[in-house]
C-alpha positions in Angstrom: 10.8 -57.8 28.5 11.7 -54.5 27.0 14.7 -53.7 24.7 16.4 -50.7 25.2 16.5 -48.8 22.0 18.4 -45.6 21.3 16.4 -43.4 19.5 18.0 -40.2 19.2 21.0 -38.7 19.7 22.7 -35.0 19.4 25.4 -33.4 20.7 27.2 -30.0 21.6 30.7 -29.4 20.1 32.0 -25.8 21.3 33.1 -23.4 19.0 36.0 -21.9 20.4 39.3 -24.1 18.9 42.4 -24.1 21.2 45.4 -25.4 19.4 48.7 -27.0 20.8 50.1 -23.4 19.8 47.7 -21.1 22.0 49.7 -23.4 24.6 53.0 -21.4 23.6 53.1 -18.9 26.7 52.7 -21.3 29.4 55.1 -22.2 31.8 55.3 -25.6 32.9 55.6 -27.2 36.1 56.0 -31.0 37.0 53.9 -32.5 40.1 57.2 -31.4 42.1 56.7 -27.9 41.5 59.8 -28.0 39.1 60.1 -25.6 36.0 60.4 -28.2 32.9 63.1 -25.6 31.2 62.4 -26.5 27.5 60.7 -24.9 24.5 57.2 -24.6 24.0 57.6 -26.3 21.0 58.8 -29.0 21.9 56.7 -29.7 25.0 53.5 -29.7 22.6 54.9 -31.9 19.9 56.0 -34.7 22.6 52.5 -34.3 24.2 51.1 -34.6 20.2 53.0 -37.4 19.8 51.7 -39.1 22.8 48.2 -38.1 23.0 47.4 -37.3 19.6 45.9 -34.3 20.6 46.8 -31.6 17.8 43.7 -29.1 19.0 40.7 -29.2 21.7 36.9 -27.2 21.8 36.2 -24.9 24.9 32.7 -23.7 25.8 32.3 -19.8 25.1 32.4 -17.5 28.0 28.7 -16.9 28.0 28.6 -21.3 28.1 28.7 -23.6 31.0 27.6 -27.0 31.3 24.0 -26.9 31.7 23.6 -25.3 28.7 26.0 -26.8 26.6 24.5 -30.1 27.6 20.7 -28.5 26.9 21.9 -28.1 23.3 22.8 -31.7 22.9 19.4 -32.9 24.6 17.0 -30.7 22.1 18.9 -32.4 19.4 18.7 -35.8 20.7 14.8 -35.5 21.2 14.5 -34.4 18.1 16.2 -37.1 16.5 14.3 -39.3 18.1 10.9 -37.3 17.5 9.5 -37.7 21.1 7.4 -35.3 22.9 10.1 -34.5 26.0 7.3 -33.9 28.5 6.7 -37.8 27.9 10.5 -38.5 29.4 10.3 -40.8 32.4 13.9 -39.7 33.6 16.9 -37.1 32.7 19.7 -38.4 33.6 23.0 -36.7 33.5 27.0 -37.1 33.4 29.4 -34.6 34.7 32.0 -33.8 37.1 32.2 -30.3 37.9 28.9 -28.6 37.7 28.6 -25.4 36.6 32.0 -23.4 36.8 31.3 -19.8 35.0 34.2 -18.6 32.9 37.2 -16.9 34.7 35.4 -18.6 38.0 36.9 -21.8 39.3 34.3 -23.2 42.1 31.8 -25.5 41.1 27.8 -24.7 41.7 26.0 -28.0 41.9 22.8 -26.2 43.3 20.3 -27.1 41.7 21.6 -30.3 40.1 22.3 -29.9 36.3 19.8 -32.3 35.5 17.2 -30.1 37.3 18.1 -26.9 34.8 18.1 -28.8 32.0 15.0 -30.1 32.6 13.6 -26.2 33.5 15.7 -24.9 29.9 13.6 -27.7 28.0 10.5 -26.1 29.6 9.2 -29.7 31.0 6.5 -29.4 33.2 5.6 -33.3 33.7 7.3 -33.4 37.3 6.8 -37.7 36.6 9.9 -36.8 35.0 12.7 -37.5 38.0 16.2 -35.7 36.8 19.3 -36.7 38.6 23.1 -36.1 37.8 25.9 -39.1 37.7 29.2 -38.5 39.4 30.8 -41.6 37.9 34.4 -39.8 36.4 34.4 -40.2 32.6 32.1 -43.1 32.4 29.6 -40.8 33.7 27.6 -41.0 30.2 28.1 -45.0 29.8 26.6 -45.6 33.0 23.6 -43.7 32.8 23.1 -45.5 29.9 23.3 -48.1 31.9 21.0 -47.0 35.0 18.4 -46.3 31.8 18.5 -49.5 30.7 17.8 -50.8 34.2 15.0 -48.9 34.9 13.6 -49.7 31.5 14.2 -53.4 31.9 12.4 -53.3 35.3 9.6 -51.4 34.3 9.9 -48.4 35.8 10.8 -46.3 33.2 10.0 -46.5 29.0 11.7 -43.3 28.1 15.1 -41.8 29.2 17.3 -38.9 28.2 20.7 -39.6 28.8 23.4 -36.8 29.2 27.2 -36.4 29.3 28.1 -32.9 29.1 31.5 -31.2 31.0 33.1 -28.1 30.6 36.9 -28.9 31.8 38.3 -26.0 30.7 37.1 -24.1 33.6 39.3 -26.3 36.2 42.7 -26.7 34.4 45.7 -25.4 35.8 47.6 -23.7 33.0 51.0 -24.6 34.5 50.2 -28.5 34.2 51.4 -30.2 30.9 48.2 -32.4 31.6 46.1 -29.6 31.1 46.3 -29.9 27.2 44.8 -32.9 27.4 41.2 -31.6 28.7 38.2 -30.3 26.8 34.8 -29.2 26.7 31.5 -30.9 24.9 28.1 -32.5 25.5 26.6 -35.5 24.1 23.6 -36.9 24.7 20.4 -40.0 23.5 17.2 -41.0 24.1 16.3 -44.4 25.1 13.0 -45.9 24.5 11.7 -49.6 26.0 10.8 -51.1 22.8 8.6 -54.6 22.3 8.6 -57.6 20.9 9.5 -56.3 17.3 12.9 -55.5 18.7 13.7 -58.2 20.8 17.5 -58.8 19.0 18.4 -55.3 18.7 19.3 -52.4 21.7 21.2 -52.8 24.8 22.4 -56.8 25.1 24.8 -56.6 28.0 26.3 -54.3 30.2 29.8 -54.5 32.9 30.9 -51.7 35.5 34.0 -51.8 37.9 35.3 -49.1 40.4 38.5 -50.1 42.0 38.9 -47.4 45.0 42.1 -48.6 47.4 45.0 -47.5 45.9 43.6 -46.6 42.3 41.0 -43.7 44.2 43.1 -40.8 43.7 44.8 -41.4 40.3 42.9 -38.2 39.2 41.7 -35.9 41.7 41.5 -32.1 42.7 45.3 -30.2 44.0 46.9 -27.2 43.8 48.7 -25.4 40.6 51.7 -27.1 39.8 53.9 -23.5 40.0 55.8 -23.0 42.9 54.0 -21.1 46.1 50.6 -21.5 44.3 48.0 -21.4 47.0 46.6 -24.7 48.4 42.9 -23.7 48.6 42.8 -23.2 44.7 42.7 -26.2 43.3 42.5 -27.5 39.6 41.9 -30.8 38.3 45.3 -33.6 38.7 45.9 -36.6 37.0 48.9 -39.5 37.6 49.1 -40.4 34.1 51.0 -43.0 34.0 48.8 -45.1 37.2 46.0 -44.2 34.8 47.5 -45.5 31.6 48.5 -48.8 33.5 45.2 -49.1 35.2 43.5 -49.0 32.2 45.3 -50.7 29.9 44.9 -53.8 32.4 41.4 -53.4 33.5 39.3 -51.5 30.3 40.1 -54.7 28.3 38.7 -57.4 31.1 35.5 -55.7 31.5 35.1 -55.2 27.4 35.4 -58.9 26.9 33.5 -59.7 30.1 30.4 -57.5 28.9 31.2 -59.6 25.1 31.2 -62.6 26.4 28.0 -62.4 28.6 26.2 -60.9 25.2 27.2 -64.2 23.4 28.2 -62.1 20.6 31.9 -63.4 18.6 34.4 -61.3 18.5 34.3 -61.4 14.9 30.8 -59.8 15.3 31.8 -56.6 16.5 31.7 -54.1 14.0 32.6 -50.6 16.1 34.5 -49.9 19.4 33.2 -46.7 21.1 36.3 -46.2 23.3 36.3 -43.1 25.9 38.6 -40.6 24.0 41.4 -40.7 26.8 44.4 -40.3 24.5 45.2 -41.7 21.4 48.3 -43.9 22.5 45.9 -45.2 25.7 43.1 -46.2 23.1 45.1 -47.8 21.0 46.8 -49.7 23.5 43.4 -51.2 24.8 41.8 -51.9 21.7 45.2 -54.0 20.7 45.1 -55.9 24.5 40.9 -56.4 24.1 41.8 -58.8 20.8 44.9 -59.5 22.2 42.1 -61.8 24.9 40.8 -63.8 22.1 44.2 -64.6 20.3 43.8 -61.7 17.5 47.2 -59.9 16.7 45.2 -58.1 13.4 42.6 -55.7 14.5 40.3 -54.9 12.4 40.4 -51.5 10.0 38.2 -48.7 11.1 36.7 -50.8 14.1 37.3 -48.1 16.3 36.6 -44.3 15.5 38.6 -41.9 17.1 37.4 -38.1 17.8 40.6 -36.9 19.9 42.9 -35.3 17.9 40.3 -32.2 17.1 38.2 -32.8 20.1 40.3 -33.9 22.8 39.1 -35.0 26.3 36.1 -33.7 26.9 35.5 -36.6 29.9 31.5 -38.0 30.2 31.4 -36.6 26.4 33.8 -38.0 24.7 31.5 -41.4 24.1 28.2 -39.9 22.9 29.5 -37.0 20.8 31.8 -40.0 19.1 28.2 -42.0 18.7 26.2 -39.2 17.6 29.0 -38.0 14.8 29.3 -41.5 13.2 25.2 -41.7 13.6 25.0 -39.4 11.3 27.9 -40.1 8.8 30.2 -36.7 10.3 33.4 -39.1 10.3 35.3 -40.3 7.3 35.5 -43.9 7.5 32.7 -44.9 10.0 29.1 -45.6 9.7 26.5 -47.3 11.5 24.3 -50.0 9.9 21.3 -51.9 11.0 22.1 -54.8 13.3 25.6 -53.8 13.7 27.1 -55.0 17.1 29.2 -52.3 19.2 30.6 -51.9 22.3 30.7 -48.6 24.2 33.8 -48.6 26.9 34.6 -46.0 29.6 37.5 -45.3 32.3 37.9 -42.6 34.7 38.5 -41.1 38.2 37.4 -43.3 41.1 38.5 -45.4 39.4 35.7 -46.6 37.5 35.4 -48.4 34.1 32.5 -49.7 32.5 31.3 -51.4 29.1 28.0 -51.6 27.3 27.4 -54.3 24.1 24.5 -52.6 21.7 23.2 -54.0 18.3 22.0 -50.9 16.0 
C-alpha cells in the first residue's frame, strides 16, 4: 500500500501587520448590543492576556484568497520539485471565498480550487480541484481526503490548501474580531513505496458534533445597536467553543495516537490549530492529562499566534511549513519524528492526523 508523504510545503503570510493598538478607535459592543464603556486599552490588554494575541497579518487590498493561497501552492511545489501538471487533485480549505477588500459578500463562483488551478497555468484537466468547507479543520482534513485517495489508489499526487482571508468578514464592533486573521498554507503529498513504508501519514480521527454545538460560530449582524440584519459578519460564542474543545480536541488526539500505536513519549511536536493561546494550552495540558502526564514536554508544541493570530484553515500548515524550514526559535523537524496535527472549528468539527517525518 502507499505511504502518504509530504513533500513540499510553502505558505503565504500577509504583509500588512495590525497590532492590538490599530484596535484603539473601535467601539465595542457585547452580543446584546451593549456598549462595553471601558478604555481601549484596557479592552486589548485583557484580550492579550487571554488570547495571546499581541498583532495579526491581513491580506493587502489588491489580495483575496485565491491568490494568497496561489502563493503558498507555487512554494509548496517547489519544495517538493514536482511538475504541477502531474497533480492528481487540488484540494482546498476555506470558509469565505473570495471577499474583495471594502466588499463583504462572498463569490464562491468558480470554486477557489478552480482559480488556483487556472493562476498555476495547469492544463492537465486529470487534475480534479475542489474546495473543503470543513470550519478551521478545513486544511487537516484535506490532508486527510488526500491521504484516502492515495491509500485507495486513486490518486499519487495531491496539493493540499488552507488559505482564508477573515479580515474581510469581521465586524469592527465585536471584541472577537481581534482574534481573526488572514494567511495561506499549503503541501504536496505524494503516494510513496515500499522504501517508506514507516514514515508519512500513520493514522487519522474526524468528529463533527452538529445539535447544539452547530452554531457556536456562525454568520449575524454587527454587534452595534440598529446595525442592519442583512449584513452580516462572522460570530463566535467563545466560551461554548472553548468548552467544546477543551473536552472533545483531546479525545480525538489520543484516539488518532492510539490507533497509530505510537507512545505518548514518542511524540515529538503538536501542530495544534492556533485558536488562542489560553485554548491551546489548555488542550495540550488535558491530551497528557489522558495518559497520567502532569509535565508536558518543553517545546512540544510550537505556537504561531501571538504575531499571526487566527488565520482559521491556515493556522496548521503555515505553523508546519515555518518549523520545516527552521523560521521558529525552538522548533525543528527531524527525520522519523512523530507529530500530531489537530484542528477545531465551526460545525463543529475537530479532527487529528499522526505523521512520522
Amino acid at each position: 500500500m502507499l505511504k502518504s508523504i509530504i513533500t513540499g510545503t510553502g505558505s503565504y503570510i500577509p504583509t500588512v501587520v495590525k497590532t492590538n493598538q490599530d484596535f484603539s478607535t473601535n467601539t465595542f459592543y457585547t452580543e446584546n448590543q451593549t456598549l462595553i464603556d471601558k478604555p481601549s486599552s484596557e479592552i486589548s490588554e485583557k484580550f492579550k492576556q487571554i488570547t495571546g494575541i499581541a498583532e495579526r497579518r491581513y491580506a493587502s487590498e489588491n489580495l483575496n484568497t485565491s491568490t494568497i493561497g496561489t502563493e503558498a501552492a507555487k512554494l509548496a511545489i517547489a519544495d517538493a520539485s514536482v511538475d504541477p501538471e502531474t497533480l492528481d487533485q487540488i484540494i482546498v480549505a476555506h470558509n469565505f471565498g473570495d471577499v474583495k477588500d471594502g466588499n463583504i459578500q462572498s463569490d464562491l463562483l468558480p470554486a477557489i480550487a478552480s482559480r488556483i488551478k487556472h493562476e498555476l497555468g495547469i492544463k492537465n484537466p486529470k487534475c480534479v480541484v475542489y474546495d473543503i468547507l470543513f470550519g478551521c479543520p478545513g486544511w487537516i482534513q484535506g490532508l486527510i481526503q488526500a491521504d484516502a485517495y492515495i491509500k485507495s489508489g486513486m490518486a499519487k499526487k495531491c496539493l493540499v490548501i488552507g488559505t482564508e482571508t477573515l479580515s474581510r468578514v469581521l465586524d469592527p464592533h465585536d471584541r472577537d474580531s481581534m482574534i481573526f486573521s488572514d494567511g495561506a498554507g499549503a503541501c504536496v503529498v505524494e503516494g510513496k513505496n515500499s522504501e517508506f513504508n514507516d514514515r508519512g501519514i500513520l493514522e487519522t480521527s474526524a468528529l463533527s458534533h452538529c445539535e447544539n454545538e452547530a452554531y457556536y460560530l456562525y454568520f449575524g449582524k454587527s454587534n452595534i445597536p440598529d446595525s442592519d440584519p442583512n449584513t452580516r459578519y462572522i460570530k463566535m460564542k467563545g466560551r461554548k467553543v472553548y468548552e467544546y474543545a477543551l473536552k472533545h480536541v483531546p479525545e480525538a488526539m489520543k484516539d488518532c495516537l492510539d490507533r497509530s500505536n505510537v507512545n505518548i513519549n514518542q511524540v515529538k511536536k503538536v501542530f495544534i490549530h492556533q485558536a488562542n493561546e489560553k485554548l491551546d494550552d489548555a488542550i495540550i495540558k488535558q491530551f497528557f492529562k489522558l495518559y497520567s502526564i502532569d509535565n508536558i514536554p518543553e517545546y512540544i508544541m510550537p505556537m504561531s499566534i501571538h504575531r499571526l493570530g487566527n488565520s482559521s484553515v491556515a493556522t496548521v500548515p503555515t505553523l508546519l511549513d515555518m518549523v520545516r524550514k527552521g523560521k521558529l526559535e525552538n522548533h525543528s523537524l527531524q527525520k522519523d519524528d512523530i507529530i500530531l496535527l489537530a484542528s477545531v472549528g465551526s460545525g463543529m468539527n475537530i479532527n487529528a492526523v499522526c505523521y512520522k517525518v
